[in-house]
MIKE-203783 format. One record per atom (N, C-alpha, C): residue in one letter; x, y, z. Coordinates in pm, whole numbers, m for minus. Example, Ala and Ser with C-alpha at 12.3 -4.5 7.8 and 13.67 -1.06 7.14 Angstrom:
2
  torro       x       y       z
      A    1319    m569     780
      A    1230    m450     780
      A    1320    m330     780
      S    1285    m225     708
      S    1367    m106     714
      S    1290       3     787
! end
This chain:
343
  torro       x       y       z
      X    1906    1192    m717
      X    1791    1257    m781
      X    1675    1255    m683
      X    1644    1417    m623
      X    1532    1371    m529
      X    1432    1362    m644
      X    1316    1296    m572
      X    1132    1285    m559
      X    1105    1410    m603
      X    1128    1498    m490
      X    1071    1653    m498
      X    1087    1757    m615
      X    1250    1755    m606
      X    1299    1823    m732
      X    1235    1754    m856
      X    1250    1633    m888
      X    1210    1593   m1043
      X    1106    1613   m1031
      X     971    1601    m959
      X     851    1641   m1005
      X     791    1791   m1012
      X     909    1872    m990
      X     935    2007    m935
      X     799    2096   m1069
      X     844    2026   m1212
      X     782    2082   m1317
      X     624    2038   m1298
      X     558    1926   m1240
      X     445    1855   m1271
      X     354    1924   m1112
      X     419    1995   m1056
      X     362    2068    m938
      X     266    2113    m974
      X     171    2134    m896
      X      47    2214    m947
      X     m48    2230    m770
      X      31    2366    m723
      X     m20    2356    m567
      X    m152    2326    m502
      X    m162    2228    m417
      X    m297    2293    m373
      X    m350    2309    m245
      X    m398    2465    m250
      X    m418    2498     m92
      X    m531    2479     m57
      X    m561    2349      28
      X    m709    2312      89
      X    m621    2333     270
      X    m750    2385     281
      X    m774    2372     473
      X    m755    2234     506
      X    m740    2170     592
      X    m761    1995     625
      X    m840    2046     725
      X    m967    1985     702
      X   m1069    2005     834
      X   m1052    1849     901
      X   m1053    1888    1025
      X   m1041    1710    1097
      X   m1175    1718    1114
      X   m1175    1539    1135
      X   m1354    1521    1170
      X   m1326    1513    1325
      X   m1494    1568    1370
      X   m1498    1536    1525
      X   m1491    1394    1546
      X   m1473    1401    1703
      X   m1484    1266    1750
      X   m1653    1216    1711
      X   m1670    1081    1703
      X   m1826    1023    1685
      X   m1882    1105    1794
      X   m1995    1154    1814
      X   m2083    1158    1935
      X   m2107    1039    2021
      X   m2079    1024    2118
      X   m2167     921    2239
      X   m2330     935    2209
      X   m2373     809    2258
      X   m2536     841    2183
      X   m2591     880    2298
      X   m2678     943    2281
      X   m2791    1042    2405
      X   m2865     971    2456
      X   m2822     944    2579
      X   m2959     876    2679
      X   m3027     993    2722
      X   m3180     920    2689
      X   m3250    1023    2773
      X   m3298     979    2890
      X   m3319    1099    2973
      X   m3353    1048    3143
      X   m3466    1065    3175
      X   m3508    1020    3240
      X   m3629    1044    3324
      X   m3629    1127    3490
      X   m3764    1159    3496
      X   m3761    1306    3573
      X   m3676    1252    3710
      X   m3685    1135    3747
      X   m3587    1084    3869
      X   m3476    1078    3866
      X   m3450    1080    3725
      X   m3296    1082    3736
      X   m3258     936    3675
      X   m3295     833    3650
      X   m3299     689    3607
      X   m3278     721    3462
      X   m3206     590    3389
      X   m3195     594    3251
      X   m3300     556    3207
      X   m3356     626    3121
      X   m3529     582    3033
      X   m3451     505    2906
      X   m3517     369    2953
      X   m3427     299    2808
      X   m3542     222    2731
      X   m3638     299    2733
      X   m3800     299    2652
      X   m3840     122    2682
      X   m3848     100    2823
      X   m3889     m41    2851
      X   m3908     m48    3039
      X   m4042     m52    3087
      X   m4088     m44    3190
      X   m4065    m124    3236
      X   m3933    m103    3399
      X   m3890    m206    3471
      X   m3936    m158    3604
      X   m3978    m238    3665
      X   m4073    m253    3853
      X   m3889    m223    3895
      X   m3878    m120    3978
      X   m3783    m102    4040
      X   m3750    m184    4157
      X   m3630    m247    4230
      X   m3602    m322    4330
      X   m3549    m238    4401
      X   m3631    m209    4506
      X   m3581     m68    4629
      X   m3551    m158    4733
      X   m3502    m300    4736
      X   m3391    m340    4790
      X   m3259    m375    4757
      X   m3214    m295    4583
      X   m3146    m287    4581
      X   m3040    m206    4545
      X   m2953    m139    4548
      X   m2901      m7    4533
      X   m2902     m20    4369
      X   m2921     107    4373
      X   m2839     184    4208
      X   m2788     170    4140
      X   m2757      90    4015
      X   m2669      49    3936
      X   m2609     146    3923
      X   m2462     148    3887
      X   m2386     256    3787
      X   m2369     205    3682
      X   m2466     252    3573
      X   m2449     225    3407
      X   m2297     221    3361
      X   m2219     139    3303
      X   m2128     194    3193
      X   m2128     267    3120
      X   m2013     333    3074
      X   m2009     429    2980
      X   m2058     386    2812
      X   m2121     466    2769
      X   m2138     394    2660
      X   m2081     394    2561
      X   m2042     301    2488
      X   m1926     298    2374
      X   m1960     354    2274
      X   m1857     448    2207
      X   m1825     502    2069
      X   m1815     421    1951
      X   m1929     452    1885
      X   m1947     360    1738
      X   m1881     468    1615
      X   m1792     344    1556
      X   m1681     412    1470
      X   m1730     411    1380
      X   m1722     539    1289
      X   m1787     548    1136
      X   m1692     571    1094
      X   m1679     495     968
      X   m1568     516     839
      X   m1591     632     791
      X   m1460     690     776
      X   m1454     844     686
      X   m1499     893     614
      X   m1568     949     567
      X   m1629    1030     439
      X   m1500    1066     303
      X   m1544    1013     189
      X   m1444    1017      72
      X   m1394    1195      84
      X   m1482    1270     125
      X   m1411    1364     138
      X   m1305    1406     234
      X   m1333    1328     317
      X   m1214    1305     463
      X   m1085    1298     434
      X   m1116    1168     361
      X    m995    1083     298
      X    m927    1153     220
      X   m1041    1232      98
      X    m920    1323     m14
      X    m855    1432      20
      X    m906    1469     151
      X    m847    1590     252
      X    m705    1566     298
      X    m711    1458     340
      X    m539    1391     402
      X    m448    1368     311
      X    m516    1337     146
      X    m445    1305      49
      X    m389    1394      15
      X    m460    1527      m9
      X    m384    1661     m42
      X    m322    1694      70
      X    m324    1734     186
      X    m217    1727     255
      X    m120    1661     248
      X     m78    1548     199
      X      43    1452     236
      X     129    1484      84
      X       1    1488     m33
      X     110    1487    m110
      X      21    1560    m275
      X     m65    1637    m224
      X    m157    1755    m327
      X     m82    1818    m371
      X      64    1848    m406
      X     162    1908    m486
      X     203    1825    m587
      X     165    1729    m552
      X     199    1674    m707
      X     102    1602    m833
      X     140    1672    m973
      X      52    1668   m1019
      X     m14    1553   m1116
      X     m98    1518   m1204
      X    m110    1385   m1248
      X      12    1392   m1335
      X     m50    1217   m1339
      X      87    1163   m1434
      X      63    1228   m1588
      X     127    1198   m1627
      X     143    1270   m1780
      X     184    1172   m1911
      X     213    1266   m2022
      X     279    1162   m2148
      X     421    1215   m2144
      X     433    1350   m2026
      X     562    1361   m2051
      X     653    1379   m1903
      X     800    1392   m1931
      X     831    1388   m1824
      X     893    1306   m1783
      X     929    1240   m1612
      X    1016    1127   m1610
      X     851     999   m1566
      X     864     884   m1550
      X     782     784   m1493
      X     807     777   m1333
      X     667     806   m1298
      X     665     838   m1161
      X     596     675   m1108
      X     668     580   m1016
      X     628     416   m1002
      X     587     457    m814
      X     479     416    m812
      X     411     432    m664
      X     369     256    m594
      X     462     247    m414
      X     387     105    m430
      X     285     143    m348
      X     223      93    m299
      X      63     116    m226
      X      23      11    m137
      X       0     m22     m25
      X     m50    m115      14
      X    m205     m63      28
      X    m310    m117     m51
      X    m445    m116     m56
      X    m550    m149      88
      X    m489    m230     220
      X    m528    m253     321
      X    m659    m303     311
      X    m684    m421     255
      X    m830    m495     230
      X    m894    m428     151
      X    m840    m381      11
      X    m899    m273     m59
      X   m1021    m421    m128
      X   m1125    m390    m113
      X   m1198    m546    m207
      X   m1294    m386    m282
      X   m1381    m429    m339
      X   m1497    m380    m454
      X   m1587    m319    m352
      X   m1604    m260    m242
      X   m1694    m196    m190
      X   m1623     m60    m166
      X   m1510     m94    m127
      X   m1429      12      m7
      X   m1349      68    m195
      X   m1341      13    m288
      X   m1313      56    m450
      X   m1487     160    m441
      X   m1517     109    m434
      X   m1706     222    m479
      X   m1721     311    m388
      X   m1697     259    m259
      X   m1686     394    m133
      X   m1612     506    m196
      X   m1449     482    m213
      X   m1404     535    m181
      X   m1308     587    m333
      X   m1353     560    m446
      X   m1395     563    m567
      X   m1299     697    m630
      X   m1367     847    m559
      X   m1300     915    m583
      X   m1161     953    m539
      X   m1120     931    m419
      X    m970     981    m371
      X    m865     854    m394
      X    m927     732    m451
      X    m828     665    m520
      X    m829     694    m641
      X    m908     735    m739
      X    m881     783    m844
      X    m788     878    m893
      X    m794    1003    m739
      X    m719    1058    m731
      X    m559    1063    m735
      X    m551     937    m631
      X    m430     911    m607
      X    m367     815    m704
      X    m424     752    m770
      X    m366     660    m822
      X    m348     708    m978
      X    m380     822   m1057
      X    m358     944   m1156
      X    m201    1007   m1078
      X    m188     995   m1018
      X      m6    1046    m977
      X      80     988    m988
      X      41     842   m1056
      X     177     776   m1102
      X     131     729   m1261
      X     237     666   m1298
      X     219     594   m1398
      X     222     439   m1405
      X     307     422   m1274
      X     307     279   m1289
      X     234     262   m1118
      X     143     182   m1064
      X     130     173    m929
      X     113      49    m866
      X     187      35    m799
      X     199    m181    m757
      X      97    m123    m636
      X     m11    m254    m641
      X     m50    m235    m576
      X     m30    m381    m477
      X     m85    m350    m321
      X     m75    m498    m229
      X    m201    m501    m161
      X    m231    m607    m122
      X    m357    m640     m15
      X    m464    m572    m112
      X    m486    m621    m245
      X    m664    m637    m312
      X    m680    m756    m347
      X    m747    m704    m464
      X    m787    m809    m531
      X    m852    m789    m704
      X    m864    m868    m757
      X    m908    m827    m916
      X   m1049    m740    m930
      X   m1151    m773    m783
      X   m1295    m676    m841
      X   m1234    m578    m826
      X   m1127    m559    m715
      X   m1171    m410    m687
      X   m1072    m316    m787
      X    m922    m373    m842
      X    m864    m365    m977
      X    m903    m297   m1063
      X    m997    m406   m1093
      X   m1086    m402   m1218
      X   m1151    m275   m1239
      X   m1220    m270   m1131
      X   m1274    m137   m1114
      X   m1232      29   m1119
      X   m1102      m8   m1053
      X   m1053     106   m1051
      X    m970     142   m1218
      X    m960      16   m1258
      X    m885      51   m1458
      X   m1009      72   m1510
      X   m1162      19   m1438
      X   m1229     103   m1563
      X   m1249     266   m1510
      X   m1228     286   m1378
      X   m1255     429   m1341
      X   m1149     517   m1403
      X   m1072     492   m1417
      X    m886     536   m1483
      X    m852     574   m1597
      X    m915     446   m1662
      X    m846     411   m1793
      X    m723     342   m1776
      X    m630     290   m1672
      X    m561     248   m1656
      X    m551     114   m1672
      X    m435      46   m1779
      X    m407    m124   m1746
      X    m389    m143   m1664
      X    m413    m333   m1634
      X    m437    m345   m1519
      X    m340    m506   m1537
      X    m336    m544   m1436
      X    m238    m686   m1445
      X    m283    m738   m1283
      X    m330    m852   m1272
      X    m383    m857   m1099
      X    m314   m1061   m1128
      X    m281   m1066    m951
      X    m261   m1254    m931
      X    m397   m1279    m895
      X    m378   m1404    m897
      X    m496   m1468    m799
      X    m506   m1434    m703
      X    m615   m1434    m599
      X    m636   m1403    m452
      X    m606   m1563    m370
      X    m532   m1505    m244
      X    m584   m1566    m153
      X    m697   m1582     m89
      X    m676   m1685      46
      X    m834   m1732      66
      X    m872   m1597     145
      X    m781   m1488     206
      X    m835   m1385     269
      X    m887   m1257     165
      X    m882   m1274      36
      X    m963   m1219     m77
      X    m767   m1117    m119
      X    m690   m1126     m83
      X    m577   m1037    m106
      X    m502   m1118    m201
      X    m456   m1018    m319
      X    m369   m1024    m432
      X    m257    m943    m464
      X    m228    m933    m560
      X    m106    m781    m592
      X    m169    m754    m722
      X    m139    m645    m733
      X    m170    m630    m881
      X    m148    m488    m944
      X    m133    m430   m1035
      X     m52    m306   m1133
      X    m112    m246   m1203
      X    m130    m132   m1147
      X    m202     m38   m1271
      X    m122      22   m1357
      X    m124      60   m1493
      X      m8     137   m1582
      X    m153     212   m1632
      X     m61     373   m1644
      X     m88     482   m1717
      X     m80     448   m1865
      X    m202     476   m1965
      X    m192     434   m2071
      X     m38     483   m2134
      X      44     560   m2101
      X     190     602   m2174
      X     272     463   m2208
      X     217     322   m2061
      X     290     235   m2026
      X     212     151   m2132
      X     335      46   m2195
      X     265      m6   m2306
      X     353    m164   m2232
      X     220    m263   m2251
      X     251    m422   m2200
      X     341    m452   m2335
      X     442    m541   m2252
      X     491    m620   m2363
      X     494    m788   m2353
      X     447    m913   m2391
      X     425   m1046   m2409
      X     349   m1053   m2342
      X     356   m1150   m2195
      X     242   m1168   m2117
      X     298   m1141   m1961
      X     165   m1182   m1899
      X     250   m1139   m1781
      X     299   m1303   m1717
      X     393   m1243   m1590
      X     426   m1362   m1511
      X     386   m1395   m1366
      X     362   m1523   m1335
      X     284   m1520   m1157
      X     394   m1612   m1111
      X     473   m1525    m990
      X     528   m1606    m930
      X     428   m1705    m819
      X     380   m1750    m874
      X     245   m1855    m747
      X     326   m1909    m686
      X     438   m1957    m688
      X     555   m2084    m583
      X     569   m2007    m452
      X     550   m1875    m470
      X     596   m1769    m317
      X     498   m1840    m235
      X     377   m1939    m273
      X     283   m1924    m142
      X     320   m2099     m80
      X     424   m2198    m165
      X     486   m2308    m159
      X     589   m2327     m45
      X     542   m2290     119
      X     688   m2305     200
      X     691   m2436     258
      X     840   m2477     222
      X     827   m2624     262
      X     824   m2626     448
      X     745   m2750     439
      X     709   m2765     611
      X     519   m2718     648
      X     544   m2594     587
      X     390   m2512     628
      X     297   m2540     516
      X     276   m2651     489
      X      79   m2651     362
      X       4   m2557     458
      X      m7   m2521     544
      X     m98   m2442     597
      X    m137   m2301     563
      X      11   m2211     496
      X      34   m2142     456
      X     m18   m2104     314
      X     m24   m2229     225
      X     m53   m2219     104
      X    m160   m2099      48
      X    m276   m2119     131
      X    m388   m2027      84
      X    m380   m1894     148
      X    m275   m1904     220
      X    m290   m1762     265
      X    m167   m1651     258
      X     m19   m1692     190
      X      71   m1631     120
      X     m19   m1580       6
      X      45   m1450     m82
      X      36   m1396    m172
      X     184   m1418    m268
      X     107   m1451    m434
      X     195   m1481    m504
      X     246   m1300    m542
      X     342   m1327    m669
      X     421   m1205    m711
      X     380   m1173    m817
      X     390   m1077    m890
      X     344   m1046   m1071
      X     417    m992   m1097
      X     462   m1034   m1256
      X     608    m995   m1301
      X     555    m934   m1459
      X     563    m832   m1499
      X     564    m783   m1605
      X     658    m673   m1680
      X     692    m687   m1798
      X     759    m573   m1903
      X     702    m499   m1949
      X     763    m394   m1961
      X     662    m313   m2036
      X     782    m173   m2114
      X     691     m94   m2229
      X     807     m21   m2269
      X     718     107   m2217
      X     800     238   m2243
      X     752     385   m2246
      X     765     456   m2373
      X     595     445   m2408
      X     541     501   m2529
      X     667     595   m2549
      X     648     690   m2494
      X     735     824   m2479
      X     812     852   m2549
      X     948     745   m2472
      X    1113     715   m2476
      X    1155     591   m2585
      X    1042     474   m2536
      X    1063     347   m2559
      X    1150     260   m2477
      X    1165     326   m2414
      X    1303     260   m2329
      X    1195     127   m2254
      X    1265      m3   m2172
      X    1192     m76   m2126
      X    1217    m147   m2041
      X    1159    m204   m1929
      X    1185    m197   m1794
      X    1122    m292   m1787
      X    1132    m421   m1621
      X    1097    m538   m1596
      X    1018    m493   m1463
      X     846    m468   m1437
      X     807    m482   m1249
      X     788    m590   m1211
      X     819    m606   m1062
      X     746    m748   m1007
      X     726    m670    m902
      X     589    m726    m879
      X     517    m674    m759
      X     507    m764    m616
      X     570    m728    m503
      X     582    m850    m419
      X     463    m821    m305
      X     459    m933    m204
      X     353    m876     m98
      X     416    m981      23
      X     556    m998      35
      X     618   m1114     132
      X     526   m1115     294
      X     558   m1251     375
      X     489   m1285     483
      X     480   m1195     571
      X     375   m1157     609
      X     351   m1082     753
      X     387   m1166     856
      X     405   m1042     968
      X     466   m1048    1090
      X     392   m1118    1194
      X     255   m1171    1157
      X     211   m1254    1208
      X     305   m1370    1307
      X     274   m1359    1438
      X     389   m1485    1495
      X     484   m1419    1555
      X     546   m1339    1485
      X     675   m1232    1575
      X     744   m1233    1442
      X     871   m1148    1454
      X     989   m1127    1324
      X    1109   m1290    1353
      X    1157   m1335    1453
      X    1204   m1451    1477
      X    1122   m1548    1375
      X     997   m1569    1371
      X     970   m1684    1342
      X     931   m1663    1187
      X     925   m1559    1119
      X     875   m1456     993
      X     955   m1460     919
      X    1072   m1407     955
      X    1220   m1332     916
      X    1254   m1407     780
      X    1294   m1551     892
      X    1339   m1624     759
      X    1238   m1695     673
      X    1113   m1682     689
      X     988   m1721     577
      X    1011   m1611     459
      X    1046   m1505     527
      X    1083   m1379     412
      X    1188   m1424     339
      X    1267   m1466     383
      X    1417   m1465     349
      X    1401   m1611     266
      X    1318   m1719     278
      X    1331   m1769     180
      X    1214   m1745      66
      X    1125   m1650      75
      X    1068   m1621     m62
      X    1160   m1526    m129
      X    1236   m1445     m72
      X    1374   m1350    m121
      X    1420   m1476    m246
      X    1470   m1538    m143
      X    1556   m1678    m231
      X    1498   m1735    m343
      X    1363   m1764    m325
      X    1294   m1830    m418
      X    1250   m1755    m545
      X    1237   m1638    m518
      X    1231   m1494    m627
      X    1326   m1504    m713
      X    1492   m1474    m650
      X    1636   m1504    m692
      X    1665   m1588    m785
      X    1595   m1702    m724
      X    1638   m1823    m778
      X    1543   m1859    m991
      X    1447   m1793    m928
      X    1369   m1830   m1036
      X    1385   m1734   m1152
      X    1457   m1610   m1127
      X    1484   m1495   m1207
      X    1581   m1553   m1271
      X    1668   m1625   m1215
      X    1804   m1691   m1270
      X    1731   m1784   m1387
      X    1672   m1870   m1341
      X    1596   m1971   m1435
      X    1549   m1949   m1545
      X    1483   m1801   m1523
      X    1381   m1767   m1685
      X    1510   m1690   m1755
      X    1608   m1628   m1720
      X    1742   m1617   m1791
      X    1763   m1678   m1875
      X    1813   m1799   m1723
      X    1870   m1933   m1835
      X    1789   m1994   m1922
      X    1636   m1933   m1960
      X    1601   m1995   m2041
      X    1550   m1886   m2148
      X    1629   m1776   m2131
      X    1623   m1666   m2248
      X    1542   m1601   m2208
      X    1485   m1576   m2136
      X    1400   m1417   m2081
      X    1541   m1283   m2044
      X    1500   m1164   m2139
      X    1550   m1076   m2074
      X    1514    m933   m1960
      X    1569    m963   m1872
      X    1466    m897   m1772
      X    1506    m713   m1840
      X    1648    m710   m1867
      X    1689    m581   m1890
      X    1685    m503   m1703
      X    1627    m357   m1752
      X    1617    m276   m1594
      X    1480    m349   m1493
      X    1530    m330   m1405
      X    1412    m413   m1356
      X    1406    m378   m1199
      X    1266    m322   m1180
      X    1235    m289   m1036
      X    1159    m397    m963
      X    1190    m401    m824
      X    1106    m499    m767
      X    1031    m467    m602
      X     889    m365    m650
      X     845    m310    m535
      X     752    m354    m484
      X     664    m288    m365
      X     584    m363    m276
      X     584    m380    m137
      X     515    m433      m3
      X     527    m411      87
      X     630    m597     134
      X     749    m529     212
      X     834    m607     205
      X     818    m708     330
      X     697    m629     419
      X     689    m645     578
      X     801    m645     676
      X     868    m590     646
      X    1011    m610     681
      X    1129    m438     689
      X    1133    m407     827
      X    1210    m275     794
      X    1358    m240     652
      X    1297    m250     563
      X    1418    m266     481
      X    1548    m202     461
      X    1518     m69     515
      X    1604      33     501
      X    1725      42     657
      X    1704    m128     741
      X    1818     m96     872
      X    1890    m227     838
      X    2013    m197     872
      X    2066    m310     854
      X    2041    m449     900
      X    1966    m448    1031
      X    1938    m531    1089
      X    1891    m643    1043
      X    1797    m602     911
      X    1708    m635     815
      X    1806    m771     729
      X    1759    m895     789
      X    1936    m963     690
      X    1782   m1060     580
      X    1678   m1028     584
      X    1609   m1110     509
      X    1643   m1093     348
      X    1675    m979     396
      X    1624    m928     202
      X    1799    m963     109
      X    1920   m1020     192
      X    2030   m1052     137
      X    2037   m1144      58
      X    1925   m1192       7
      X    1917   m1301    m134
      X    1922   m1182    m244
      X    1850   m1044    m227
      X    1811    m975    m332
      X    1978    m896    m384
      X    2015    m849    m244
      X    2125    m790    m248
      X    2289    m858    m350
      X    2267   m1014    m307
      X    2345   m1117    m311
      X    2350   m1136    m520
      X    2193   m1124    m517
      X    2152   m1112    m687
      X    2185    m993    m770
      X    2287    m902    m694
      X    2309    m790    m735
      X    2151    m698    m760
      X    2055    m680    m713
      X    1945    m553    m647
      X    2007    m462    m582
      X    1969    m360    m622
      X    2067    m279    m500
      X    1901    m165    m430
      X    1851    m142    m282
      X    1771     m58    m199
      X    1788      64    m273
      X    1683     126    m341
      X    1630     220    m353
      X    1650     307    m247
      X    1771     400    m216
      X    1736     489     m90
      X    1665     583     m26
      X    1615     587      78
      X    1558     674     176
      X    1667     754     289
      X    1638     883     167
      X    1753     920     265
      X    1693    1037     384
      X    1541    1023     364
      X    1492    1095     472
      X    1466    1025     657
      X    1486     844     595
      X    1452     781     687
      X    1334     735     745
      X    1222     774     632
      X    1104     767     654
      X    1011     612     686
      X     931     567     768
      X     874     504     781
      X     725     493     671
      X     709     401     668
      X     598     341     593
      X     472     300     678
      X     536     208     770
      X     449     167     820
      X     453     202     964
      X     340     175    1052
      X     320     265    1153
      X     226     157    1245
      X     277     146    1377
      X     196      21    1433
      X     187      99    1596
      X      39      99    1600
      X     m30     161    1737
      X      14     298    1708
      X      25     368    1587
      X      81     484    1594
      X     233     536    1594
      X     328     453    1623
      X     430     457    1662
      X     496     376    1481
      X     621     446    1423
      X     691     455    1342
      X     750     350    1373
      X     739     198    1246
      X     803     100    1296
      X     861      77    1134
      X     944     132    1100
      X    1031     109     964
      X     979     133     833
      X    1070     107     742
      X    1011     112     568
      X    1021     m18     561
      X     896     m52     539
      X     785    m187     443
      X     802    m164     330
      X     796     m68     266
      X     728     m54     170
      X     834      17      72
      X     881     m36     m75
      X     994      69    m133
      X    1047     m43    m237
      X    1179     m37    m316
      X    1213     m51    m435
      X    1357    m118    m423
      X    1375    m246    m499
      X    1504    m266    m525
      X    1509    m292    m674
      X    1595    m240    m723
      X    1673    m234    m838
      X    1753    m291    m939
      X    1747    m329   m1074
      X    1856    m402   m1133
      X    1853    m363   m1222
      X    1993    m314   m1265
      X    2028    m282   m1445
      X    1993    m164   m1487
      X    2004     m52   m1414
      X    1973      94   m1410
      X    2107     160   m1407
      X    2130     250   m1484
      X    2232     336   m1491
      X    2268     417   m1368
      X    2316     473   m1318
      X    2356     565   m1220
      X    2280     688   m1225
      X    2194     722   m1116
      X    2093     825   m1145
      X    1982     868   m1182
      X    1948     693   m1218
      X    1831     678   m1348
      X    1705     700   m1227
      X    1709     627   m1129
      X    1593     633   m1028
      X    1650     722    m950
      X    1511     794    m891
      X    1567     847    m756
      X    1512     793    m625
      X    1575     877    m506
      X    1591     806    m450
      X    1412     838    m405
      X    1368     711    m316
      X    1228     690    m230
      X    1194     818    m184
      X    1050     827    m220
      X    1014     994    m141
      X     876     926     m69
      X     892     943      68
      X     748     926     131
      X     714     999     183
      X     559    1003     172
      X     496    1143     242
      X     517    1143     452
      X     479    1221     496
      X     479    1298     628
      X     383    1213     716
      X     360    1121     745
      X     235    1071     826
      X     158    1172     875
      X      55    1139     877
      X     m82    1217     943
      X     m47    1166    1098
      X      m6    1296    1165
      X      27    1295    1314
      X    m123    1303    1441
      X    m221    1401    1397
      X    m307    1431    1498
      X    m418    1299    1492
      X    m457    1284    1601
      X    m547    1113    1661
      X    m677    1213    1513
      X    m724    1275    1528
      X    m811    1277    1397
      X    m778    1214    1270
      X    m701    1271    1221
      X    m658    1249    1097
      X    m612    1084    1059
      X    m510    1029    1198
      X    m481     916    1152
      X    m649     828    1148
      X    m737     924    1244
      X    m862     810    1217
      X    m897     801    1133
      X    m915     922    1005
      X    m998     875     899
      X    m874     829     789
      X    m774     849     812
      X    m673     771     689
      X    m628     655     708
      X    m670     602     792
      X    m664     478     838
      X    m713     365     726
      X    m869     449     695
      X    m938     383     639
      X    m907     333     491
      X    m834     433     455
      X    m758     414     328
      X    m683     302     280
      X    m583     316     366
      X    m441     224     393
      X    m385     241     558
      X    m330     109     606
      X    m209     104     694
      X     m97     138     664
      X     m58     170     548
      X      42     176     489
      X      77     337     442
      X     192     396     435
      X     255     535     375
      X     311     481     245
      X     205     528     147
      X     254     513     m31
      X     420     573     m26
      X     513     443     m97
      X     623     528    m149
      X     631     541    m246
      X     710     627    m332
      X     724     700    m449
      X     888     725    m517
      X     887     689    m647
      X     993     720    m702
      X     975     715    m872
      X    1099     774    m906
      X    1089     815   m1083
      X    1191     751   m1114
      X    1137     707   m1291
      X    1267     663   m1349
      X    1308     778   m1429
      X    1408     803   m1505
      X    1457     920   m1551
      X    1464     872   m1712
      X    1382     945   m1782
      X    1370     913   m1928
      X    1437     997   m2043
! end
């Protein structure tokens, strides 16, 4: 089941120009009639000593204009239209990239935007102001962890269609690696919630993950991943055995980790738990480092879904020209992935 086709009905085109922004201007020295830099401060010249050659002067970076930003948005993925009450459930993960309560008010409108195209949206790297903010801009529920000490959380917006069911759950133990207390405050825990579809009724289990960055290299990472994999596994088993039913159950988010190559042996606790990778069968990257396409981070594993029920991962096109990636930068590091459940 592609992305494309199922949202084929909720299309609603839209043809904007993408204007790129110029480069910043260099700032204007002005000269004086000799030819000397006038830098509005009277210096006794030393005519024993030659000529400086000034440096070039550096380019001061201005963050994008919200209209910048909603420009790239419709390009990447302005065909598709908001979420709805009807239809299939469209689940988006997002990495927010230091989204805190300012860069939420900056930038206010083209997440509003974007985040009206799903129904369910995991989000990674915020935090509860800036959450908060965006469910009262929405109307959208909201479900957020605690922050770490670098202000970053996970946390879930649902389209009012999505109806909570009991309470929610914090995996907090993900930030517990034995050996590293150092780690403690600066892992991100998991959030685990049920919920049904007004709609259908049908009802489904998210957990939202945000596993260790690559901080250090992938050697020394890999298996820090691979045992919060385990520790996820392990604890899903537990609330079982103690009568939780997870039923269907997705588990998305940025994985830090190319998930979609085999190479990838972190994520074989999930596999091992019977999860089965959400496919990408375009091959698309998520994440993108110095520019250069360095795997899918970011995407969906699965449990207790019928054959067909999801489809497979749809990610948008990266913004290729040095403009564009400058001002979408600002947004996210990350390429939102996307997928439907089938109701």
């Amino acid at each position: 089941l592609n992305l494309e086709q199922t949202l084929a009905d909720m299309v609603k085109p839209i043809a904007q120009p993408v204007l790129l922004p110029s480069e910043p201007p260099a700032p204007v020295v002005a000269l004086a009639k000799d030819g000397a830099e006038k830098t509005g401060i009277d210096v006794a010249k030393d005519e024993s000593k030659p000529d400086a050659v000034a440096p070039p002067a550096a380019k001061v970076w201005t963050p994008p204009s919200p209209e910048q930003v909603q420009r790239s948005l419709n390009k990447m993925f302005g065909h598709l239209s908001e979420a709805s009450d009807d239809g299939d459930v469209v689940v988006i993960s997002f990495n927010g990239h230091l989204l805190d309560l300012p860069k939420a008010q900056r930038l206010v409108e083209p997440l509003k935007w974007f985040i009206k195209r799903g129904h369910v949206v995991l989000f990674q790297e915020t935090n509860r102001d800036a959450l908060k903010y965006l469910s009262n801009e929405t109307g959208y529920g909201l479900n957020v962890s605690h922050r770490n000490e670098r202000g970053q959380a996970v946390g879930v917006l649902y389209h009012p269609r999505i109806e909570w069911l009991g309470q929610p759950y914090y995996h907090d133990y993900l930030t517990d690696i034995p050996g590293h207390p150092e780690w403690k405050t600066t892992l991100r825990p998991a959030l685990q919630r049920q919920v049904r579809d007004r709609k259908s009724g049908k009802q489904w289990t998210f957990i939202d993950i945000h596993t260790k960055s690559n901080l250090g290299g992938p050697d020394e990472t890999a298996p820090i991943r691979r045992l919060q994999f385990e520790m996820l596994v392990k604890d899903i088993a537990r609330q079982e055995a103690d009568g939780t039913v997870f039923g269907a159950t997705v588990i998305g988010g940025d994985m830090n980790a190319a998930i979609n190559l085999p190479a990838t042996t972190e994520i074989e606790p999930l596999i091992q738990a019977g999860f089965a990778l959400v496919p990408n069968p375009e091959n698309r990257s998520t994440y993108f480092y110095k520019g250069q396409p360095n795997g899918q981070f970011d995407g969906f594993f699965i449990r207790g879904f019928a054959a067909g029920d999801v489809s497979d991962v749809w990610i948008p096109l990266p913004l290729e020209t040095k403009g564009e990636r400058w001002f979408y930068s600002e947004l996210t590091d990350h390429m939102p992935a996307f997928t439907t459940i089938k109701v």
